[in-house]
N, C-alpha and C positions, 0 to 999 in steps of 0.2 A: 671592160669592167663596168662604173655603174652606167654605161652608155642603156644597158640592154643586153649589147650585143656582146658574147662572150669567146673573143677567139683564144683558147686557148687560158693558161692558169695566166691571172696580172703579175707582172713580174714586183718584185719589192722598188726598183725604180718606176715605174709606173705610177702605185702607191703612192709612194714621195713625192712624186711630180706631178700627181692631179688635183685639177681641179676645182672641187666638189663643190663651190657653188654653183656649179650651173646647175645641180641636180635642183637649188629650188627656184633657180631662175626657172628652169623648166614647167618645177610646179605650177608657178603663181601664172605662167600662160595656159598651163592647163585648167588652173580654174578659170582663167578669164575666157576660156572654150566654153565654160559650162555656163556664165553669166550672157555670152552671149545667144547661146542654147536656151537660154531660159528669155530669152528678148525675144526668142525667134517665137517661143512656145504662145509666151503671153499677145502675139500678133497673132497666130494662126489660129489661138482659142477663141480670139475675138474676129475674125475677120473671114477663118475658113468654116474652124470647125461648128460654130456658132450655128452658123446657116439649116444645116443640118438636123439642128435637135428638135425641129417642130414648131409649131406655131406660127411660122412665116412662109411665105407664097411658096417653094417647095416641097411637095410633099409625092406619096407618091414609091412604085417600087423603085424609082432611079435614088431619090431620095435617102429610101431605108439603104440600097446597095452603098452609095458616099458615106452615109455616115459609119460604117464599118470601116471603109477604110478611111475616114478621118480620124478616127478611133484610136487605129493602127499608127498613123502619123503621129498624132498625139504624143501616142505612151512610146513611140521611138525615141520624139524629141527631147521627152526626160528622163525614158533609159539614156539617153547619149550627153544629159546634164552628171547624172550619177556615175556613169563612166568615167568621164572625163574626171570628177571629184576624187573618185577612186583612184586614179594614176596620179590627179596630183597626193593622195595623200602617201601612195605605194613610193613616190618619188622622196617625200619630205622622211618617212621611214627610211629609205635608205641612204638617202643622206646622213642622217643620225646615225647607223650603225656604222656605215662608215667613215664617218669623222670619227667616232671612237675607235671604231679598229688600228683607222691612221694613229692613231695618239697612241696606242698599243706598239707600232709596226715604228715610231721614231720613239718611244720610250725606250722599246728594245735595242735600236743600235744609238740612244744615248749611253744606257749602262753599258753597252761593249765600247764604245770611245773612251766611258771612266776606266773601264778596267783595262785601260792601253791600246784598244785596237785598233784596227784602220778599218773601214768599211768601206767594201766596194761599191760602184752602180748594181752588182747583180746580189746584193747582201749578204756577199762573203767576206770574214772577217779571218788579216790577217797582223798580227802584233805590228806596233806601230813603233819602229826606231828610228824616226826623224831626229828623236828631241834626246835620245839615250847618249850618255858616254860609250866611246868605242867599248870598255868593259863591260858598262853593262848591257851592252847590246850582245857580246858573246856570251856572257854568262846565261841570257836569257836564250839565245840562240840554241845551246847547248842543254837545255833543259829539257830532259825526257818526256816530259808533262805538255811542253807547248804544244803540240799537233794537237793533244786531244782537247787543252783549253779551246783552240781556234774553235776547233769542231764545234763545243757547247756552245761558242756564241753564236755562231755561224746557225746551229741550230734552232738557237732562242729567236733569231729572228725567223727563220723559217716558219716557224709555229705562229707567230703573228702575223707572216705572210698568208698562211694556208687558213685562216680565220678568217680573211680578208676574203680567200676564194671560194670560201663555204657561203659567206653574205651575199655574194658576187652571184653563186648559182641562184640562191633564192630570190633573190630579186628579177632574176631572167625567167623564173617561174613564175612568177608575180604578174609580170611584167604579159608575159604570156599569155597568162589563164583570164586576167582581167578583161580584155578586150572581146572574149569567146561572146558570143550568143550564149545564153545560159536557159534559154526556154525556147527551143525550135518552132514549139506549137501557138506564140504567140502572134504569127500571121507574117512573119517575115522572117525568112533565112539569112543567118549573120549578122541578124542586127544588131546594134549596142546591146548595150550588157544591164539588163536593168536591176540584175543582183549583185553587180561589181561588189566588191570587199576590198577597204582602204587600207588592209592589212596582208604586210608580207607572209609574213605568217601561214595566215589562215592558210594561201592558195599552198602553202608546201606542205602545210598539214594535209591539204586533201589529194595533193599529188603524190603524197607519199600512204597514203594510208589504204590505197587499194595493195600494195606490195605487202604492206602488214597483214591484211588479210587474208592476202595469201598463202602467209608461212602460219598463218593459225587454223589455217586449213588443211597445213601438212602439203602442199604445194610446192613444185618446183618456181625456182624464180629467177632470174638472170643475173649474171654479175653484176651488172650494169645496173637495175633496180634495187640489188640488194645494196649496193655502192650510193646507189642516192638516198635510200633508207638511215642509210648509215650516217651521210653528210645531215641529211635534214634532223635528226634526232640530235647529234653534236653538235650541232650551229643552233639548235632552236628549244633544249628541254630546261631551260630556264626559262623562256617565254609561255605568259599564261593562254596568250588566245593561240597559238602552236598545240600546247598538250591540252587543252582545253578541247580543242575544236577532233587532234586524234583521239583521243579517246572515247568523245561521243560518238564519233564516228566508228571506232572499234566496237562499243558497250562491253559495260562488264566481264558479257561471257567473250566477247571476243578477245580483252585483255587478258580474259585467264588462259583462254587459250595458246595465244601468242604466247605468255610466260612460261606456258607446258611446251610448246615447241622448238621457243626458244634452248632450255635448259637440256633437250633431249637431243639438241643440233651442236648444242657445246660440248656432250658427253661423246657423242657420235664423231664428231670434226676431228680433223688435227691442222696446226699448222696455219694459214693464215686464214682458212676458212673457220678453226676455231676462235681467233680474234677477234676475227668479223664478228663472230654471235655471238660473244663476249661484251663486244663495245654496246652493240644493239641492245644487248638484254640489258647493260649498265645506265645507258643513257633512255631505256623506257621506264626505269625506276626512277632515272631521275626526274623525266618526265611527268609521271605519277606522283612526286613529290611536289614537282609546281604546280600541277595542275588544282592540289586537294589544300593549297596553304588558305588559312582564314584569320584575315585579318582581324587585330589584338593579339590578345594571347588568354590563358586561362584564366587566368589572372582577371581580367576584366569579365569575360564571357564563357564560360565552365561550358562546353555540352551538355542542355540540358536544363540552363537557364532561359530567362524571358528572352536577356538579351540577344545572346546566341540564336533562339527561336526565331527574334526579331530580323537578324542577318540571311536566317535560311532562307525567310517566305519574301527576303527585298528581292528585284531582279538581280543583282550582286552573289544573290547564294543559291541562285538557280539550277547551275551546273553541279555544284557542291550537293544540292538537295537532290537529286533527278537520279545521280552517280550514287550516291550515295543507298539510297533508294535501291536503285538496281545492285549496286554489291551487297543489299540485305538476302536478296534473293540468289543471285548464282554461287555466292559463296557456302551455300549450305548444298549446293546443287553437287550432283556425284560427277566427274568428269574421266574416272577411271572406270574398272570392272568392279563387277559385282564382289565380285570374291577378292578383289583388291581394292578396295574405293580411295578416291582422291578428290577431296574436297575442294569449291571453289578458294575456299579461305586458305589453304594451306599452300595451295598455288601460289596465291594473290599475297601472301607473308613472304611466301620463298623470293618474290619477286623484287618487294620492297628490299628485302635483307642485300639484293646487287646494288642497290644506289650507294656514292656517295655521297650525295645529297641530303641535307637533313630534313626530315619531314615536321610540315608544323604540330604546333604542339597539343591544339583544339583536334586536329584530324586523327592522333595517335590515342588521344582519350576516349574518342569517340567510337574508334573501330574497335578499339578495345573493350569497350559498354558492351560495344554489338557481338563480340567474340567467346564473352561470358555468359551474356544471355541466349548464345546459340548453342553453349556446349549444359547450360543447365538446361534448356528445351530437349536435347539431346547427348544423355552423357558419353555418347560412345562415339561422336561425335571425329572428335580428333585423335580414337586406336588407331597404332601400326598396327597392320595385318600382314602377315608374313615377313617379305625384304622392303616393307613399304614402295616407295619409288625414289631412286635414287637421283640426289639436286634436289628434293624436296622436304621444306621442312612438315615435319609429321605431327609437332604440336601447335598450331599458328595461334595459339597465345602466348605458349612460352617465347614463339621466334618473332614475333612484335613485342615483347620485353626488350629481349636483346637487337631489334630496332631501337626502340625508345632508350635506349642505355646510350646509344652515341647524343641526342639531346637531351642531359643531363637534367635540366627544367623539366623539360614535359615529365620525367623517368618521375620528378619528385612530385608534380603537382599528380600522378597518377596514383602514386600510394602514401601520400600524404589523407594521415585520419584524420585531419579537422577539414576536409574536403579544401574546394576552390571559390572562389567569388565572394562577394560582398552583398549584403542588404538582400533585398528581393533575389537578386541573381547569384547569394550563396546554393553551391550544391556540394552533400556529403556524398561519402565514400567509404567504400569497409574492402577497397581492393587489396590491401594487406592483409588486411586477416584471412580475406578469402586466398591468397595466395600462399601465403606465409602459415596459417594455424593448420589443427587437426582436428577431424569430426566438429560436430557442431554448426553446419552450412561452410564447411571452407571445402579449400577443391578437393577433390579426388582426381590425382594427377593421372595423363591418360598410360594406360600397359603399352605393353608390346605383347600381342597375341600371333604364335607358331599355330596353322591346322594341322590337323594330320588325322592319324586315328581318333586321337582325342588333342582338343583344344590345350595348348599350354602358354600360359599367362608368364609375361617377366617383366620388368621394368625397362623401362625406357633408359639407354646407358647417357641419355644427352639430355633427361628428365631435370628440370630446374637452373640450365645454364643461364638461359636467358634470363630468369628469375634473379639469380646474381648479381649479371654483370648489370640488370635494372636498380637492383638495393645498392649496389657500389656504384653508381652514376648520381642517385636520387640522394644518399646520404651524403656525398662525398662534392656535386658540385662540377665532377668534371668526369668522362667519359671511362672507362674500365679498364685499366692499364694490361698492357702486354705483358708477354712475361720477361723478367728480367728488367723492364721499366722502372725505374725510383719514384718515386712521386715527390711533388715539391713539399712547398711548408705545410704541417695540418694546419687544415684551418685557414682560416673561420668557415663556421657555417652561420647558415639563416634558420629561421626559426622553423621554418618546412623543413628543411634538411635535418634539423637536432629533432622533431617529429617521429621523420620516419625511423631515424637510428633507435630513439627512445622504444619504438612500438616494436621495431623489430627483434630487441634483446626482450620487452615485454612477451611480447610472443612467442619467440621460442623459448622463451625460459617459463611459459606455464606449465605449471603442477610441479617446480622445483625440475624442467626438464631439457635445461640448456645444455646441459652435457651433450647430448645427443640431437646432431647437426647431421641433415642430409650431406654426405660426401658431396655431390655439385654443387652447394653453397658452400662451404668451408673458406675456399679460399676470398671468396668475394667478402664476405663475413668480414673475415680478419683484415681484409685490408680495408671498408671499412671502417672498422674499430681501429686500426692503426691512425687513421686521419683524424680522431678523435684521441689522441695521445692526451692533451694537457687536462681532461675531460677524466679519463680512466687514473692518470695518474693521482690527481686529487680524492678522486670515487676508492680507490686503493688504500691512497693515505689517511682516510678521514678528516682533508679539510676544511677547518670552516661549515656555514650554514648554507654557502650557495648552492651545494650537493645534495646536503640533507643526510649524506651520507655517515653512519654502513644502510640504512633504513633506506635513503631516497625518495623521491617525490614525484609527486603524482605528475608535473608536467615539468619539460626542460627549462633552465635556466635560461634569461635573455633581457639581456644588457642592448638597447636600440634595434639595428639591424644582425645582430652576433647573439648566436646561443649556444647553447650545450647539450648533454646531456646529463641527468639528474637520477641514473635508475640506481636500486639498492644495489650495494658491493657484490652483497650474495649472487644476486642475478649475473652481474657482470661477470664475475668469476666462474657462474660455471658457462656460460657463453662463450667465455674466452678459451673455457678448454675444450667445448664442444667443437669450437674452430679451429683448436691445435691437435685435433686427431689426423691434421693433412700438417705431415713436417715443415713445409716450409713456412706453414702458418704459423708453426710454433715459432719459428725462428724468427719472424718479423716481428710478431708481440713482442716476444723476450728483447729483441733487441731496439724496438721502439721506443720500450716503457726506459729499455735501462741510459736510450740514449736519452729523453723528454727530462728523466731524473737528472743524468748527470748534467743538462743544461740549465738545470735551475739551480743546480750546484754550483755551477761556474758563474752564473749572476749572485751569487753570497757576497757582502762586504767585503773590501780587506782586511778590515778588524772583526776578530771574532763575537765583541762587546762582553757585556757581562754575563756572566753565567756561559757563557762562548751560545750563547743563544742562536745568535743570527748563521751558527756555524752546525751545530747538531740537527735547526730546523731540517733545512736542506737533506743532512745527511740521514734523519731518521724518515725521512718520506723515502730516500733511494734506498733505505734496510726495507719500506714496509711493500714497496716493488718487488722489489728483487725476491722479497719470500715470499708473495702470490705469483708470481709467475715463476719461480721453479719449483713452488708446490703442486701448479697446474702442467707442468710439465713431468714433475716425477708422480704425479698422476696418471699421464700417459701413458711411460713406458711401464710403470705395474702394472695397469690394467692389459695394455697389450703383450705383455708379457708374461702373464699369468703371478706376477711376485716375480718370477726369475728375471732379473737382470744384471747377470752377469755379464751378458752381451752387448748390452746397451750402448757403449760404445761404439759399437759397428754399424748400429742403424742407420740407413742414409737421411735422418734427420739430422744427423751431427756433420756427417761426414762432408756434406757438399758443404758444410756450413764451416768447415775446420779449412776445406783448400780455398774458400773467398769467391765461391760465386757469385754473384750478383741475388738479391735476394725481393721477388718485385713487389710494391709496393713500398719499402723502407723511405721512409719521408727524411725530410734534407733538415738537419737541428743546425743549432752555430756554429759557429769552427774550433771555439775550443773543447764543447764537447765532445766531435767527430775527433778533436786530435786528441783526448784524454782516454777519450776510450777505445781508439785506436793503440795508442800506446800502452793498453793492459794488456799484459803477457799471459793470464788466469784465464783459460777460455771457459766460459760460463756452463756449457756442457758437464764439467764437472761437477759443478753444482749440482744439477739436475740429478744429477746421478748417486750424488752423496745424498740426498734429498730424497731419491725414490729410496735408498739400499735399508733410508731408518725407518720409513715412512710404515712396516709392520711397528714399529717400537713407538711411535709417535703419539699412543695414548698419555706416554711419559712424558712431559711438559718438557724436560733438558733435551730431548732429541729434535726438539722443532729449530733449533741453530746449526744444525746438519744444514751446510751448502751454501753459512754465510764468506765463505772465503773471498770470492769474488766479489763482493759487495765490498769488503775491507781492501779488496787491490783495488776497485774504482777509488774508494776514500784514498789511497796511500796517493795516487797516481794527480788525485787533483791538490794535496795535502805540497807535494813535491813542487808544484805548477805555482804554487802558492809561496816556495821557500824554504819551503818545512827540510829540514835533514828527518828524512825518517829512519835513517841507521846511527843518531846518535841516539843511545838506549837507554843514559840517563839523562839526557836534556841537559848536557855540561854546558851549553851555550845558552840556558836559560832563556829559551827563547819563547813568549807568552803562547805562540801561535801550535808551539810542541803540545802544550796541554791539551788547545782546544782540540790539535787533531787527536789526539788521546781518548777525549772526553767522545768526538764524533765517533771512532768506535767504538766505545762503551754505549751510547747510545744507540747505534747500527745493530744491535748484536740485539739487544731488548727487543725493539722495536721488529727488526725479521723475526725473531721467535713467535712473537705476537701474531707476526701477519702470517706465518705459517700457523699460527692455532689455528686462527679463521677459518684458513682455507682447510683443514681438517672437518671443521664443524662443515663449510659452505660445499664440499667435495665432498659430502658421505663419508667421511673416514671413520667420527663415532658417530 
């Protein structure tokens, strides 16, 4: 183990039982090698080699022949100072990793002790009923489940053990390579090492990176080197001088190529030679992840600022500047055919998109600067041409969005319009608009071009996903949910985040043209705008000044570190139907807003007060919801229905939505609104539908109450929750609170009429 000498994997007892001081007792004699080494040097510079350099009775061809090799002697005795320095510090490195792995390798059979087990000498864990009653020793005995618990732990520790023998090789490589002669030609064969490196690291970076070579060469390789590729990349791509030192040594175009070899050996493989180049391609991205992080964050030093400049040209941003540099250039380079080209960048995207590593957030800005200004240098830059190349992403800006979408920060500081930094070292940005708008310097997203006879042009069917899941990362705060995921509470955002949402509804709702939402943003949109529930519901109801609403305001509301969004009603609404042309979008707005309403319902007084005030507030905001959102809903189905919807019911916008699937997105409100409005038996769909069926008739002011029914079952249902008998019909119990829920429907009924006017006027209806 860290002797050096490695017979065989350490066992987990081994582990436990060594050691690991002596690894720096070792050290501190290996520096006391080099102090003596350097006593030796300062005696023979003075005593031997001295003689030698001229000026004293010596002279002469015997002369000039000694001083060459005094020379030689010389620089051996402090190559064999730096050697020696080198081991000890290869030793005090591995000491460290493994004092930490140990604390991993008895963390792991502490929690299997908690959880009842016995652990053996060889760290097999098997349930422990020393301390059990006879009962519950059989009940536990008899439990289906126990083999496979034992397994997990059994396992858990394995995994700590095998961490431990990932360190274990590297260091024997270390260990190894250190001592080499590193210069043959320096006049002596085998001598010390005068380029020793006091990093484990380094030497498995360079022991591994002829193998990598290999395979971006399209080379065969042996098991056995692919197996230590494999180890060295797992054990090491969270280390910066590891991916540091392989990558310079790959360069750019050798990472692209590895990534292209990589991804055509996963499609090619099966089985466990497809894992293998699995892990490898995972753990080079992750690699690529440590190697490019730059310390701060945007926040202090924007790409592009002084300060940032100032980090590049220190020796600190050397690697950073050099890489960087080099991927300006191979990434525009063609590394496919002519008739099929494959760009360095698109490789080098697809590459990044296998880490789960999260990449910094100065590095994701920065490639992104370079991504824009390579596809405006050349717009045809990132076309599919034909079946493009399959594993590869074909838009490598769209597919560094959806990188940048897992670090939600970076996602916002990149299409945040009031740019990044402060004082001297603010820098703007217009990458939203350039992403997000039409005509007028925004992108031109790239086709998909078929040859044949003649050229024929389509859209890209994977065109703006990334873009998305970047707007729902950057507005929202947290990474782009799955499907079927819930998301927690909305809210809160920061003032960058109510930003980007602000600019984003600005933007696609120019020229009055929010209706119409690219299909691959819809869903990202809306969920989105769902996280921003208490924000929309107020912008709906018209309350208050802090909105500015139905008009809105030229920047977001912001209360400390907490903002909002502040855009006109008009804008919102038809954005929000632009996003409900994808069902299930519609069905998380609808059911967002109607649960954010019914939760401000359920915080109303016990007492109604006077005029039942504190009691209709509430209820005429959840009227003035409920009839923008099934106006933009019976929006919908007319439009996609031509006027007929007689069918309406059938669409699978209702349907998945009537049997209770999961709907993702849908943010987590209180519990008595989730239980009130669980408890409505009026499924809102009908609304919609009563609401599209008047929606020709709706010039007529009395048909804008078409589809308040549901609105009146949420009042009944929290009106009940409250005490109310809402089946005595004259209020024989004279009971004060009968009125108010009275009055709350008379007011619900107004107030939705109203809000479906709006939405007439703000939906093009007159």
């Amino acid at each position: 183990m860290p002797t050096g000498e490695r017979n065989g994997v350490p066992t987990y007892h081994e582990i436990i039982s060594t050691d690991l001081s002596k690894l720096t007792t070792a050290a501190d004699r290996w520096d006391g090698m080099a102090e003596k080494f350097n006593a030796v040097e300062r005696q023979y510079k003075r005593d031997v080699h001295g003689i030698s350099l001229g000026g004293g009775p010596w002279i002469g061809f015997s002369a000039t022949t000694a001083a060459v090799r005094f020379d030689q002697t010389l620089k051996e005795l402090q190559a064999a100072q730096t050697e020696a320095k080198a081991v000890a510090s290869i030793l005090r490195d591995a000491h460290t990793q493994f004092t930490e792995l140990k604390r991993k390798v008895e963390a792991a059979r502490d929690e299997a002790v908690r959880a009842g087990m016995a652990v053996s000498a060889q760290g097999t864990c098997r349930y422990d009923f020393s301390e059990l009653t006879q009962q519950e020793a059989y009940t536990i005995r008899h439990d289906p489940d126990l083999p496979e618990i034992e397994r997990s732990w059994t396992s858990r520790i394995a995994t700590a053990v095998a961490a431990v023998d990932d360190a274990d090789a590297g260091v024997k490589i270390a260990l190894t390579e250190v001592v080499k002669d590193s210069n043959p030609n320096d006049g002596t064969m085998n001598g010390f090492n005068a380029d020793a490196q006091g990093d484990v690291e380094v030497y498995e970076a360079e022991a591994v990176a002829d193998t990598a070579q290999r395979i971006a060469d399209g080379k065969k390789v042996s098991a056995e080197d692919l197996a230590a590729l494999e180890r060295a990349l797992r054990d090491n791509s969270e280390d910066t001088a590891f991916t540091q030192t392989l990558l310079t040594t790959l360069g750019t175009d050798g990472t692209i190529r590895l990534g292209n070899e990589l991804n055509d050996r996963v499609l090619d493989s099966d089985g466990a030679d497809r894992a293998r180049y699995r892990e490898i391609q995972r753990e080079l991205a992750n690699s690529v992840a440590t190697a490019t992080t730059v310390p701060g964050s945007i926040a202090q030093a924007p790409p592009g600022s002084p300060k940032f400049q100032q980090w590049l040209e220190s020796p600190e941003g050397k690697f950073y500047r050099e890489w960087k540099e080099s991927l300006d250039e191979s990434g525009t380079k063609n590394f496919g055919e002519e008739t099929q080209p494959l760009r360095g960048y698109q490789s080098f995207v697809s590459l990044m998109q296998h880490a789960d590593a999260e990449f910094d957030d100065q590095f994701l800005y920065d490639l992104g600067d370079d991504l824009i200004a390579a596809e405006k240098e050349t717009p045809s830059i990132f076309t599919k041409w034909g079946s493009g190349h399959k594993g590869i992403e074909n838009d490598a800006l769209d597919g560094l969005l959806a990188v940048m979408s897992r670090n939600p920060d970076a996602a916002t500081a990149f299409l945040d319009p009031n740019g990044n930094g402060t004082g001297a070292n603010h820098v703007g940005n217009d990458h939203l608009a350039y992403l997000l708008g039409e005509g007028d310097g925004a992108r031109e997203w790239p086709k998909h071009l078929y040859t044949g006879y003649t050229v024929t042009e389509m859209e890209d069917y994977t065109s703006r996903l990334g873009l998305g899941a970047a707007l729902e990362a950057a507005t929202t705060g947290h990474p782009p949910l799955a499907d079927g995921e819930r998301a927690g509470e909305p809210g809160p955002h920061t003032p960058a985040q109510a930003r980007v949402m602000q600019n984003t509804i600005e933007i696609l709702d120019q020229g009055a043209g929010g209706e119409e939402i690219h299909h691959n943003l819809q869903r990202s949109v809306g969920r989105a705008l769902a996280d921003y529930a208490a924000d929309n519901h107020n912008i709906l109801a018209e309350n208050g000044t802090k909105y500015g609403s139905p008009g809105g305001l030229e920047q977001p509301w912001q209360n400390g570190e907490d903002a909002g969004i502040t855009v006109g009603k008009d804008s919102l609404m038809r954005v929000m139907r632009g996003a409900s042309s994808d069902d299930q979008t519609y069905a998380l707005l609808q059911d967002t807003q109607r649960m954010y309403a019914m939760d401000q319902l359920a915080r109303a007084p016990e007492s109604s007060g006077e005029g039942h005030e504190s009691w209709k507030k509430p209820a005429s905001d959840l009227a003035a919801v409920t009839g923008a959102m099934n106006s933009i809903g019976s929006d919908v189905i007319f439009d996609e229905r031509d006027g007929k919807i007689s069918a309406a019911n059938d669409q699978a916008k209702y349907a998945y939505h009537v049997i209770g699937a999961p709907i993702t997105g849908l943010p987590v409100f209180g519990d008595t609104a989730q239980r009130l409005v669980d408890a409505a038996t009026y499924e809102w769909s009908q609304d919609v539908i009563s609401a599209a069926e008047s929606k020709a008739q709706e010039q007529n002011s009395e048909h804008y109450s078409a589809g308040v029914t549901g609105t009146y079952d949420l009042i009944d249902r929290w009106a009940q929750d409250r005490g109310v008998d809402i089946n005595d019909e004259t209020n024989a119990a004279n009971d004060p609170n009968w009125d108010a829920w009275q009055a709350m429907r008379r007011e619900a009924k107004q107030t939705y009429s109203a809000s479906r006017g709006d939405a007439a006027v703000n939906l093009g209806w007159e």
